[in-house]
DRENMAR-924702 format. One record per atom (N, C-alpha, C): residue in three letters; x, y negated, z. Coordinates in steps of 0.02 Angstrom, whole numbers, plus 50000, padded with zeros to 5 digits. Layout:
ALAXYZ
...
This chain:
UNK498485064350635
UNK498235062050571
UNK497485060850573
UNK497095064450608
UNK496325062950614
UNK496035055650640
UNK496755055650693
UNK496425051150727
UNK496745046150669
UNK497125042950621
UNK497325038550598
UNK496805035850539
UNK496335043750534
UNK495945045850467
UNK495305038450488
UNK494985042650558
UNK494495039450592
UNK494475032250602
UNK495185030550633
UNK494975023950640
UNK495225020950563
UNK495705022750522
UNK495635018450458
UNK494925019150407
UNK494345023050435
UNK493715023950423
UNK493285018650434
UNK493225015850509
UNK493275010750537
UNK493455005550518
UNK494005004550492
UNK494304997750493
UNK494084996250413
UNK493875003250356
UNK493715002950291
UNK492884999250298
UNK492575000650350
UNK491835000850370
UNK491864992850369
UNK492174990250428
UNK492274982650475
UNK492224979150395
UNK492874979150363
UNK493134976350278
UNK492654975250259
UNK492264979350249
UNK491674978350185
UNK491074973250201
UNK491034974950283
UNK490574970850302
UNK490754963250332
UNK491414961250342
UNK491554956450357
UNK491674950650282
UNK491804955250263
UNK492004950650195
UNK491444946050177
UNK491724939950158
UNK491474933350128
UNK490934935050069
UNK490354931550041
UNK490134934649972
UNK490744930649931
UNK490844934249875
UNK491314929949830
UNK491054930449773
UNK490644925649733
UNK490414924549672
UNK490644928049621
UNK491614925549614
UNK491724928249546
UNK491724936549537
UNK491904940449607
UNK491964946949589
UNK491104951649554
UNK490744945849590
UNK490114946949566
UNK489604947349490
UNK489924942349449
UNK489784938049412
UNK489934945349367
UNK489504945949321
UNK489144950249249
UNK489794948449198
UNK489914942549165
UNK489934938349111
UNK490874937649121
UNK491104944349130
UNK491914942049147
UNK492094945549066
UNK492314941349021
UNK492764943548955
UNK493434946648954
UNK493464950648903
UNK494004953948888
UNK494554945348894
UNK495284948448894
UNK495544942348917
UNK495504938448983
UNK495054937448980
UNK494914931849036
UNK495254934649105
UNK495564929449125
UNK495714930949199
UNK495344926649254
UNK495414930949317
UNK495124926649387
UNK495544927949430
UNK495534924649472
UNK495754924849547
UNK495464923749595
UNK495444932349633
UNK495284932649680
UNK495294934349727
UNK495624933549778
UNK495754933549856
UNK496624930049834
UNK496644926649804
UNK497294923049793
UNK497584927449763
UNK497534933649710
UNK497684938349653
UNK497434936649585
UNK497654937449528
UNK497554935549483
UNK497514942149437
UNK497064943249411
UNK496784949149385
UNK496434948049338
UNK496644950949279
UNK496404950049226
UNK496194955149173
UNK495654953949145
UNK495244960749112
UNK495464961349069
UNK495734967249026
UNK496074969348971
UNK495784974348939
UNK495224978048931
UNK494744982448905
UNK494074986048944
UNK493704985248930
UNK493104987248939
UNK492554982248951
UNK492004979548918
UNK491674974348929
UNK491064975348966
UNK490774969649015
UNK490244969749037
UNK489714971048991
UNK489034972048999
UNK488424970148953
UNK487834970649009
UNK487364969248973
UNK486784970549011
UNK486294977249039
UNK486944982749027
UNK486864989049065
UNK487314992249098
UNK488044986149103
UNK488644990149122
UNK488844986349149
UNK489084983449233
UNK489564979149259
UNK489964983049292
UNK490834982849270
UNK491024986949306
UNK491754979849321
UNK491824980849406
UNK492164972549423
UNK492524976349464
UNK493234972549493
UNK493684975349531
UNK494024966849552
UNK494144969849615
UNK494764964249649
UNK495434965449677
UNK495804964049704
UNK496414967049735
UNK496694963549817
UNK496484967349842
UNK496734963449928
UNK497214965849951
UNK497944961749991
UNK498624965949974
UNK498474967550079
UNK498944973750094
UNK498914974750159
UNK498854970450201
UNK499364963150191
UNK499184956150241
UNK498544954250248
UNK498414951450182
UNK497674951250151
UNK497164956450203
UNK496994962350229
UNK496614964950246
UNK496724966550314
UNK497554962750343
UNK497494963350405
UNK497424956350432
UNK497244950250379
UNK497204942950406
UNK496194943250428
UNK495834948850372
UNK495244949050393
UNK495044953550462
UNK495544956650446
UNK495464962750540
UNK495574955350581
UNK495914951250579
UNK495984946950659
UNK495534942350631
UNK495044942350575
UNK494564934450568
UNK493974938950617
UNK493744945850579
UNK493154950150626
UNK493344949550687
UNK493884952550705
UNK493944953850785
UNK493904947250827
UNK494034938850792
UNK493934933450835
UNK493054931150854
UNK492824934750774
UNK491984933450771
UNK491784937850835
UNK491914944450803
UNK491654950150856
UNK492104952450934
UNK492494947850955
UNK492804947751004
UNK493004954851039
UNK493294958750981
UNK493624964751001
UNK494084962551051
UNK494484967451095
UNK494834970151123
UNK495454969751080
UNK495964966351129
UNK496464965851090
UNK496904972351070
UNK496814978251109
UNK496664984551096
UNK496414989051020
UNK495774987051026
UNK495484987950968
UNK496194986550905
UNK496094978850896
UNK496294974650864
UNK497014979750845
UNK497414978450874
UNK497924982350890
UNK498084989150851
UNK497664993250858
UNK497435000150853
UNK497265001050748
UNK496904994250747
UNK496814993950679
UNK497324991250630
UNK497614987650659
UNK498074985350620
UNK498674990250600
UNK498824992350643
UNK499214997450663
UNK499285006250619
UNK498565006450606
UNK498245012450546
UNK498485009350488
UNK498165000550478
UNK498454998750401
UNK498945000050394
UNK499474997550427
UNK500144997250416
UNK500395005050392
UNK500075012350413
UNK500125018550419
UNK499905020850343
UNK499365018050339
UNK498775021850290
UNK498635016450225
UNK498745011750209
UNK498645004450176
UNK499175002150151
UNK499595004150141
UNK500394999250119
UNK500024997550059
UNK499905000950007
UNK499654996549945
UNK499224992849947
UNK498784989649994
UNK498284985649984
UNK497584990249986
UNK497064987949948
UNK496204987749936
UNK496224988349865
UNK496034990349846
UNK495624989449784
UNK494804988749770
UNK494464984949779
UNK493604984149785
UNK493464984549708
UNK493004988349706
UNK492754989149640
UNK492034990849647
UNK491794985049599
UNK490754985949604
UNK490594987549509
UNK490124993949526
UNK489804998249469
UNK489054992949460
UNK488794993849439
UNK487944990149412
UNK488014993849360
UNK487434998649349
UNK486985002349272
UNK486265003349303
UNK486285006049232
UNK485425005649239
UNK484995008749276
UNK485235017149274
UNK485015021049330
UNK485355021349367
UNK485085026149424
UNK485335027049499
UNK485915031849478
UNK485795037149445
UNK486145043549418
UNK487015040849388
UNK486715034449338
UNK487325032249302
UNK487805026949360
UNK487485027149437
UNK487895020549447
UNK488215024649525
UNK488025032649515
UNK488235035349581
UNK489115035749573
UNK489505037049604
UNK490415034849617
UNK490525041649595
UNK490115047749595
UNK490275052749567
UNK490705054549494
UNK490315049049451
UNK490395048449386
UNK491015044049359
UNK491475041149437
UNK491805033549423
UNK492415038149441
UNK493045036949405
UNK493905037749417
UNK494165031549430
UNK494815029949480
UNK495205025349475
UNK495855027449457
UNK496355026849414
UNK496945025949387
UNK497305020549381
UNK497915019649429
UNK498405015149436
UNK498885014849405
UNK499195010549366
UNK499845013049320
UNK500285005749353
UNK501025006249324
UNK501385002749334
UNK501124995549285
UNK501424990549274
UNK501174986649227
UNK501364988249164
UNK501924991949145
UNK502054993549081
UNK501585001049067
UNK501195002349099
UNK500955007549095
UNK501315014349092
UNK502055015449116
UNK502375022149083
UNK502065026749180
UNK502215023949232
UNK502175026649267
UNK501635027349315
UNK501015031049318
UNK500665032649364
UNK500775031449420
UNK500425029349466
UNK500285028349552
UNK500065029949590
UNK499345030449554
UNK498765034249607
UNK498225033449550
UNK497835039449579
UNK497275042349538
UNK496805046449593
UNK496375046849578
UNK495675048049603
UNK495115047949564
UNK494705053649599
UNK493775053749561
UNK493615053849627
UNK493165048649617
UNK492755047149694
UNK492065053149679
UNK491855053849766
UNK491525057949773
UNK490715054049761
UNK490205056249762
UNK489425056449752
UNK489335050049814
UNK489205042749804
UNK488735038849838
UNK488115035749807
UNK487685037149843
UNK487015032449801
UNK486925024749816
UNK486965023849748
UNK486875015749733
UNK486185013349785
UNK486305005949764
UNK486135000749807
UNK485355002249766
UNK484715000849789
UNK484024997149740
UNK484554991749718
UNK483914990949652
UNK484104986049618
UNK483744977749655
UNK484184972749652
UNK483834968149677
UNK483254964349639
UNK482894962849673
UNK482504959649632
UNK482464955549588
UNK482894951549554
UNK483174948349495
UNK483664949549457
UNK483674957649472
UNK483904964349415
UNK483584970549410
UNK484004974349351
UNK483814980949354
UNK484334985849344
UNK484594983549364
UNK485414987449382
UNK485444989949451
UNK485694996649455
UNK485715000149527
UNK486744996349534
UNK486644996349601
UNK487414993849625
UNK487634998449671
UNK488614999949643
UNK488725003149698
UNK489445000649717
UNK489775002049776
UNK490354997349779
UNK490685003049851
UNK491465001949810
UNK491855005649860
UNK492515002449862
UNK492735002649911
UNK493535000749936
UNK493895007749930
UNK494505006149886
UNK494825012449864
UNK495505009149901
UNK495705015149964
UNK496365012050002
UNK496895014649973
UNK497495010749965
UNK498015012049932
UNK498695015249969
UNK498895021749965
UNK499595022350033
UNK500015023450003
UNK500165017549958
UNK501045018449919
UNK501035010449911
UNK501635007049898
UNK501615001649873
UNK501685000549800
UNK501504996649795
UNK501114996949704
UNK501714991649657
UNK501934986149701
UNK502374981949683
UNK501804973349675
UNK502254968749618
UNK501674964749606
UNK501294963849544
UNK501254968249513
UNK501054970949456
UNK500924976049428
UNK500174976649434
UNK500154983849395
UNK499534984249365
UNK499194989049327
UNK498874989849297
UNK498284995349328
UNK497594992449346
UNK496874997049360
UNK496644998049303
UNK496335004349309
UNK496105007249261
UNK495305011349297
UNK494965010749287
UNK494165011649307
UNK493985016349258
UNK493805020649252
UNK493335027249209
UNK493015030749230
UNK492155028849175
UNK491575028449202
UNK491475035149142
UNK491525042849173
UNK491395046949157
UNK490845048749080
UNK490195045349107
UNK489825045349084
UNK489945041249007
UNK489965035149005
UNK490275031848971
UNK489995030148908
UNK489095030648906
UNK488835031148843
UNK488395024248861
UNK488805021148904
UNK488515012948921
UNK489035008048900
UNK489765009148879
UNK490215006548879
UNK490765010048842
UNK491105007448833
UNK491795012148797
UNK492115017948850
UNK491885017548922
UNK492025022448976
UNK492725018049026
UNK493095015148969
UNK493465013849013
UNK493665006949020
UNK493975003549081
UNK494084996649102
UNK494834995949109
UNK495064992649094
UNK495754990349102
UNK495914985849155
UNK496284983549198
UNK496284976449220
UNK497034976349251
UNK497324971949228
UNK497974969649256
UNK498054965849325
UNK498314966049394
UNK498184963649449
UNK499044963249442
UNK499054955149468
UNK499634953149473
UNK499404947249546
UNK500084949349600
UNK499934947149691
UNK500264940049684
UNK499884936649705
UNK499934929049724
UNK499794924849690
UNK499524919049704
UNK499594915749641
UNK500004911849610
């Protein structure tokens, strides 16, 4: 199990940094309602709103999805078909549900550490729970220079299958920036 821990550590590490920038997961200004799609998922916000002290954004990448980017890195970075191999191999172990990426922006460093952030998965009708978690203490990003929002961003791995519909749920402890909590419906394919 360590060793499956380690290299799906690895392969969580490779993800984050190989990945494409993608505008919309980025973008401040996403409305209640409104849906996007992104990584060919369609996900749509159902409570909790952005503002100009609170971005709290999520995407959904399904296991294929994150083992089509393990063989885009490994052609850039000309792993070992070994390597390659080795990683894919953990997803399939440790990943059946997919990724979940989710990026925090507040004002302070304090309010935007993962300490303060829960993820809750429900079915789409909401009766049945999936997975839940309180992420542990990371310190946000500086703010960039054409903000003042600290950023923080984590890949939350999934080891159940979720189906193609279900419901994220984001809760921001703190919560005296926002109503605390985010809703978002993720439905696979488009």
């Amino acid at each position: 199990m360590k060793t499956i821990t380690a290299i799906f550590m690895i392969f969580t590490s490779l993800t984050l940094f190989s990945q494409t920038y993608n505008a919309e997961f980025q973008k401040g200004k996403w409305k209640i309602g409104k849906e996007k799609v992104i990584k060919q998922n369609r996900i749509t916000r159902l409570e909790g709103k952005n503002n100009g002290s609170a971005i709290t954004n999520i995407y959904y990448e399904t296991l294929e999805q994150s083992i089509e980017n393990l063989r885009r890195t490994a052609g850039k970075e000309m792993w070992l078909q070994e390597k390659l191999d080795r990683l894919i191999n953990a997803s399939k172990e440790v990943a059946i549900g997919g990724n979940i990426h989710i990026l925090i922006k507040r004002p302070t460093i304090d309010a935007a550490n993962m300490e303060h952030i829960s993820i809750i998965i429900k079915d789409s009708e909401d009766k049945e729970e999936l997975f839940r978690k309180d992420f542990e203490s990371v310190i946000p990003s500086i703010p960039a220079s054409n903000s003042k929002l600290w950023s923080n961003y984590e890949i939350q791995v999934i080891n159940k299958d979720l189906g193609d519909s279900f419901n994220v749920y984001i809760i921001d402890k703190l919560g005296f920036y926002s109503t605390g909590k985010y809703k978002f419906l993720v439905r696979t394919g488009i």
